[in-house]
N, C-alpha and C positions, 0 to 999 in steps of 0.2 A: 343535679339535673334529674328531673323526673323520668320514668325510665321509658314512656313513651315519647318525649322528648330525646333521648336518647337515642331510641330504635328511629326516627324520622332523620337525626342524621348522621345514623349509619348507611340510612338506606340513601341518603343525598348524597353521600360520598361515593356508594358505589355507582347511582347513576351517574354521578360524575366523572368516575375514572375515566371509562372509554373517550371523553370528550379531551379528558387533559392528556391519553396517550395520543390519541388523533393529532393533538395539537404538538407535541412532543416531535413523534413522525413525521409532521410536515415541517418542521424548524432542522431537524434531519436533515431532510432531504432535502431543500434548499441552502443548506451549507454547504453538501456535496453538492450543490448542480454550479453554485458560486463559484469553488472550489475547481471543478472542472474547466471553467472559462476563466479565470485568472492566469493574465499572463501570457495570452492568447489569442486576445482580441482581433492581432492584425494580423494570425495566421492564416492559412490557405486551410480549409477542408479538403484533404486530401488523401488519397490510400498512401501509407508511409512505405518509404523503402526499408524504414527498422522500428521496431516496434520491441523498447526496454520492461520486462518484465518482473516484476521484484519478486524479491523472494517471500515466501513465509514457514515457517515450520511445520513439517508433517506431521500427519500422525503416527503413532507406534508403529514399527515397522517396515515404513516409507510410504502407507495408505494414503491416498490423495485429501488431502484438507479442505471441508468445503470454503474457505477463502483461497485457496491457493487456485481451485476448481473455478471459483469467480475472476480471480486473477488472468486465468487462462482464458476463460470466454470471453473477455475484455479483451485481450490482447488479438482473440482469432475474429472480432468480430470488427474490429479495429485497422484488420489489413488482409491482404488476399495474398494468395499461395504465391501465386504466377509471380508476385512484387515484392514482397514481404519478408524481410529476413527477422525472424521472433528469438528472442535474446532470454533466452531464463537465467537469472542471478540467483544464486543462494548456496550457501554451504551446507555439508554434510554437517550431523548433531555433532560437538564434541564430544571427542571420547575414541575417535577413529575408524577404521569402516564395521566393526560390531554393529555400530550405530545407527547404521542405515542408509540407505542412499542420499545426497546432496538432494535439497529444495529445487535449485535448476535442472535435475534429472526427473524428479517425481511431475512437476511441472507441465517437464518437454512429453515425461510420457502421456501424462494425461491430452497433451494438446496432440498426439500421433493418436494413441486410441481412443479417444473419446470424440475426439473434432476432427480426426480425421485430416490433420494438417502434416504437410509431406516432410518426413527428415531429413533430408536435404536445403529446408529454408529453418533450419533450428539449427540454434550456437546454444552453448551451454558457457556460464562461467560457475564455476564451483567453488570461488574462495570467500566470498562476502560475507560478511555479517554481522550486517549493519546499513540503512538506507546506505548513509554514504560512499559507503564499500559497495554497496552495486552499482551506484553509477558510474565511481572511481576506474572498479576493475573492469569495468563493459564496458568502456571507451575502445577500444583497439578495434571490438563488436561492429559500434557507431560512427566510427569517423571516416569511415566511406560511403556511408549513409546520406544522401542528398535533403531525407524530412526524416524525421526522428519523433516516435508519441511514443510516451509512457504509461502502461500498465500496471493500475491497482485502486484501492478505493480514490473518489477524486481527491480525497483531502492527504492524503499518502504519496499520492501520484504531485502532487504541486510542492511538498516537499523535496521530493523528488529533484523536479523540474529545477528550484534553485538551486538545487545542488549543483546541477549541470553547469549552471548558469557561473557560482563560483569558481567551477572547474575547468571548464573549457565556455568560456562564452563565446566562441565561435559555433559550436554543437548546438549551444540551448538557441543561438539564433533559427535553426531549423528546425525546432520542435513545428510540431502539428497538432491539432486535437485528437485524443482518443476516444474512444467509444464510450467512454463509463462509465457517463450516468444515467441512471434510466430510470425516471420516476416511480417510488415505488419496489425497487429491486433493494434485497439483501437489507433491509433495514436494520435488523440486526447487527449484521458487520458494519454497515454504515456509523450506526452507533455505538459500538466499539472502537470503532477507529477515531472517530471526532472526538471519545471521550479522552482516548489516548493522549490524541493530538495537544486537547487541551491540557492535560495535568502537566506534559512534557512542556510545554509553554509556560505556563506556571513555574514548573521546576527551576527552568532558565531564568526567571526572574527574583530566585529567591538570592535573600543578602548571602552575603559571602560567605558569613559563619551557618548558616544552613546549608547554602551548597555544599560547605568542606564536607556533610555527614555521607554527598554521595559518593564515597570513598571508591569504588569499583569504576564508575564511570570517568571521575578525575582521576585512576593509574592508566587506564587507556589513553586518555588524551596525553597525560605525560609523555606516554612512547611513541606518541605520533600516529597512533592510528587516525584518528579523528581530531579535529578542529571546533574548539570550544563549542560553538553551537551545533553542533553535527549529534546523531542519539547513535547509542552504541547499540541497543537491537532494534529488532522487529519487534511492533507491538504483538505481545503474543496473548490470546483470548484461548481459556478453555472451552472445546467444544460441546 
């Protein structure tokens, strides 16, 4: 190719990126906005009496994670003080308390100092980890709970949701909407999370002799932590 043939479409490509991340962004965020209303249709919009928090991993130290930080605003933005009992799930890093404070405590503090939400409507569970493990062990949380939404990206959150639904389908009958998509927010973590979602979907469908290789995740399931389809962590994204 000649080499001003060349340069015309290097320089086509580059005007063309911003159009094909634009488009990228909006396929985004319409998975999450889908993602958020599945499942949900005949619910009531309502401020919930418990609002399920998932966990994610902090950063070094016990520093608030800015998905854990989105997490939070989702959940505070989602239900009111006066009504609202906010449920943070997550366990301390392995390794024991050297390792920092639990996901559900970094969470709840972020939602007292930063939102300004009363400690007195904040439950902590500190053993999970793993979606399933948070909805499993926040049940005792939720089942006085008259409406129930769930806190975290939508496509995470609706995971979630069937869990519930496996587990106690009396519980997931009172889900409600949560607050958490907001066109345009967190795209980033939106797109980390969808991409998750998706490889983890994939994974589930590979033939039997490529699943044996996830060796780690088939010794969990043996001991019963989790349920064949169930993911053994949090998607976890470098920040």
């Amino acid at each position: 190719m000649h080499r001003s043939s060349r340069r015309a479409a290097a320089l086509a490509a580059l005007a063309a990126a911003p159009v094909v991340a634009g488009a990228l962004a909006v396929l985004v965020d319409l998975a999450h906005l889908r993602a958020s209303r599945t499942g949900l249709d005949g619910a009531p919009r309502v401020v919930p009496e418990a609002v399920l928090v998932l966990g994610f991993p902090s950063r070094p130290g016990g520093a608030v994670h800015p998905v854990q930080r989105w997490r939070t605003a989702i959940a505070v933005r989602t239900g009111e003080p006066a009504r609202t009992l906010l449920v943070f799930s997550g366990a301390a890093p392995e390794g024991g308390g050297a390792g920092g404070p639990s996901e559900a405590a970094v969470m709840a503090g972020c939602a007292r100092d930063e939102f300004g939400w009363p400690a007195d409507r904040i439950a902590l569970e500190e053993s999970a980890r793993s979606t399933w493990e948070n909805v499993a062990l926040s049940l005792p949380h939720l089942q006085g709970a008259a409406t129930i939404a769930v806190a975290s990206s939508p496509v995470h959150a609706l995971r979630a949701r069937r869990y519930l639904a496996q587990q106690r389908p009396d519980l997931a009958a009172r889900l409600v909407p949560a607050d958490d998509h907001r066109a345009g927010e967190q795209l980033r973590w939106k797109a980390a999370t969808l991409a998750y979602d998706l490889a983890r979907s994939l994974r589930l469908r590979l033939p039997s002799g490529l699943a044996a290789f996830d060796a780690p995740r088939a010794r969990v399931v043996e001991r019963g932590r989790l349920p064949a389809g169930a993911d053994e962590h949090q998607p976890v994204v470098q920040p």
